[in-house]
N, C-alpha and C positions, 0 to 999 in steps of 0.2 A: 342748742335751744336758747332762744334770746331770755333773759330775766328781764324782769321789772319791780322799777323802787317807786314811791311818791314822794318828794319831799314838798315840805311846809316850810314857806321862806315869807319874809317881806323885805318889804323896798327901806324900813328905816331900821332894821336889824344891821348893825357891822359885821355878826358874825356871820349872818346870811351870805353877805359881801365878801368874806374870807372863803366863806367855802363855795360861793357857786361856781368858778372857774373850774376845782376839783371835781365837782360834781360834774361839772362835765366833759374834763377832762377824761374819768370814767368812761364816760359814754363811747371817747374816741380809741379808749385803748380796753375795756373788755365787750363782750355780747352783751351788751345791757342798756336797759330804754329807761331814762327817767321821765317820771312827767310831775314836772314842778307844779305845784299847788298852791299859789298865793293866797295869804291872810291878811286881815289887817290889824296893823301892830297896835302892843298893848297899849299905846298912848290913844287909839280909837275905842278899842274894846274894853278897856278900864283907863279911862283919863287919871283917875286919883292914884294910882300906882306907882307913879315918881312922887309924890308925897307922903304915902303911907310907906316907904321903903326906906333903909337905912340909909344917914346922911350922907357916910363915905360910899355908899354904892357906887352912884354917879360917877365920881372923880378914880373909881378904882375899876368900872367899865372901860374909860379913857387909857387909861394905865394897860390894864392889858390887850387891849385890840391893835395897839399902836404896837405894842412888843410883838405879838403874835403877825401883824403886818409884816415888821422886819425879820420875822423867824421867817415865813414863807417866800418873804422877798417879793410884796403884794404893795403895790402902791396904794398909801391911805393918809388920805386928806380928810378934817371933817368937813361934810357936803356945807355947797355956800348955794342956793340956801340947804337947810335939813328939810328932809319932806315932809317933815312935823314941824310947825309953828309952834313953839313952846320957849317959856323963861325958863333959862337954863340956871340962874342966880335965882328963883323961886321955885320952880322945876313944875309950872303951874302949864297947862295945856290950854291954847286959845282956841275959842268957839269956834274961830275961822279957821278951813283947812284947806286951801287953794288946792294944793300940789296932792294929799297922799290916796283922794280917792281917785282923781282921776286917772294916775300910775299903776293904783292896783287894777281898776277897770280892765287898764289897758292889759296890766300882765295876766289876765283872765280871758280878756278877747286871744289872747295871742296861745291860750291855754287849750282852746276853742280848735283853735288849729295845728295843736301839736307841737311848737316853737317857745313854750313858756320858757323852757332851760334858757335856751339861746338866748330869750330876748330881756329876762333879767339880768342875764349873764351883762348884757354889753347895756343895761341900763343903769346898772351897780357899779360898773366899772366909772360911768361918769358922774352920777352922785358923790361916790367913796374916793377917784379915784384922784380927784384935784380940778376936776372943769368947772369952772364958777361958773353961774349961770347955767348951770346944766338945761334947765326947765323954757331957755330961750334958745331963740333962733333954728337950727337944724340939728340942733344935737340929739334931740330921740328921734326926729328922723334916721338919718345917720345909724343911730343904735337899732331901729328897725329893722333897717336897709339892711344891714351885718348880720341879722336873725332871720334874715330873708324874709320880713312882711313888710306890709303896708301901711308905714306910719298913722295917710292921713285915714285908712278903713278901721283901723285898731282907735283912733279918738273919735270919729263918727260913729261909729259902735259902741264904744263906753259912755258917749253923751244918751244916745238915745235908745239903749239897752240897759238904763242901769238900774233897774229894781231887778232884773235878772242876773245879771252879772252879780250883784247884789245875795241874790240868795245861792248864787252857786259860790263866791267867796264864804257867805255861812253855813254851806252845807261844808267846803273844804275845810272851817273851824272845827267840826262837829265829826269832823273824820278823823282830825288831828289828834283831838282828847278821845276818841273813842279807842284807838289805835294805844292808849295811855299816857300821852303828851299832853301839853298846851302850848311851848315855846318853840321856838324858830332858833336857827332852822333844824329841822326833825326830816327824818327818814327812816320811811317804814319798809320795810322789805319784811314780806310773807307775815305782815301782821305785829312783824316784831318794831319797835320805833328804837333807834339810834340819834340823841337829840346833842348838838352841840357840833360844831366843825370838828373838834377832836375825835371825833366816834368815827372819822370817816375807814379810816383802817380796820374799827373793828366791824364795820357793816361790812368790809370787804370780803374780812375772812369770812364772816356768817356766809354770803353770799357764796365764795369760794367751796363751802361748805356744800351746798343748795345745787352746785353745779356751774359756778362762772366759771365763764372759759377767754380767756382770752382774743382777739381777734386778731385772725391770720394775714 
């Protein structure tokens, strides 16, 4: 019997970036179907969040994601650009946001059709992963192409569906906290949420628990 997980990810999460490779790694080595669930991150959904948080946060985020990179042996660059426009020396959030809706859009179209894992998976790898300029030329094409969609159907979709896309990104908020989360990335198996890359083992046992079987 196939299982199924949701997980709650975004495009400017690092630790989203650390685990979705596992996650779907998962996919390829037990019975089991994730369907990734894009959000948008707290710099949309509460901008004042990097200012109301403690000062060493910031610099102690940096600190361990880079560590935890080298423990998995996960290549990580910080993205040039970030998908969030923000002063990182004031930690203030700008009005303008070129890049993060139209990304999540896209990872919602692609949601649409079943490929979300996949096509985060290879969109975080070139954010996170060192490709400057990720956001030009062919590179999320490319990153499509590898998730088996359709680059340019997945950005004519998110331009011109997006108060839909829109509400179905806020219904998967609302699913996320209802589940008893708010942070990324999170995975709920049977109701229960497993939030952090580190919990990936322990959602496994649960899971194990529930009936995962490995694939023959």
């Amino acid at each position: 019997m196939t299982l199924s997980a949701d997980v709650f990810w975004s495009f400017r999460s690092p630790y989203s970036y650390l685990a979705t490779r596992r996650y779907r790694a998962l996919t390829d080595e037990y019975d089991l179907a994730i369907n990734l669930r894009p959000v948008y991150p707290l710099a949309i959904r509460q901008p004042d969040f990097f200012e109301r948080n403690h000062p060493g946060w910031l610099r102690y985020l940096f600190v361990d994601v880079a560590r935890l990179a080298q423990f998995h042996g996960i290549p990580f660059v910080p993205p040039r650009p970030d998908p969030i426009v923000q002063d990182i020396a004031t930690r203030r959030i700008a009005d303008e946001q070129p890049y993060i809706f139209r990304l999540t859009r896209m990872g919602q179209a692609a949601s649409r059709r079943g490929k979300s894992l996949a096509f985060a998976d290879e969109v975080s790898r070139l954010i996170w992963g060192g490709t400057q300029g990720w956001h030009e030329g062919d590179h999320l094409a490319g990153a499509a192409a590898r998730a088996g969609l359709d680059f340019a159907e997945l950005e004519a979709e998110a331009a011109s569906d997006a108060d839909r896309l829109d509400a179905e990104l806020a219904a998967n908020q609302e699913a996320l906290e209802a589940a008893g989360h708010w942070g990324v990335p999170t995975l709920v198996f049977d109701g229960e949420p497993f939030f952090g890359q580190d919990r990936i083992d322990l959602a496994v046992w649960r899971m194990e628990q529930k009936g995962l079987t490995r694939r023959g």
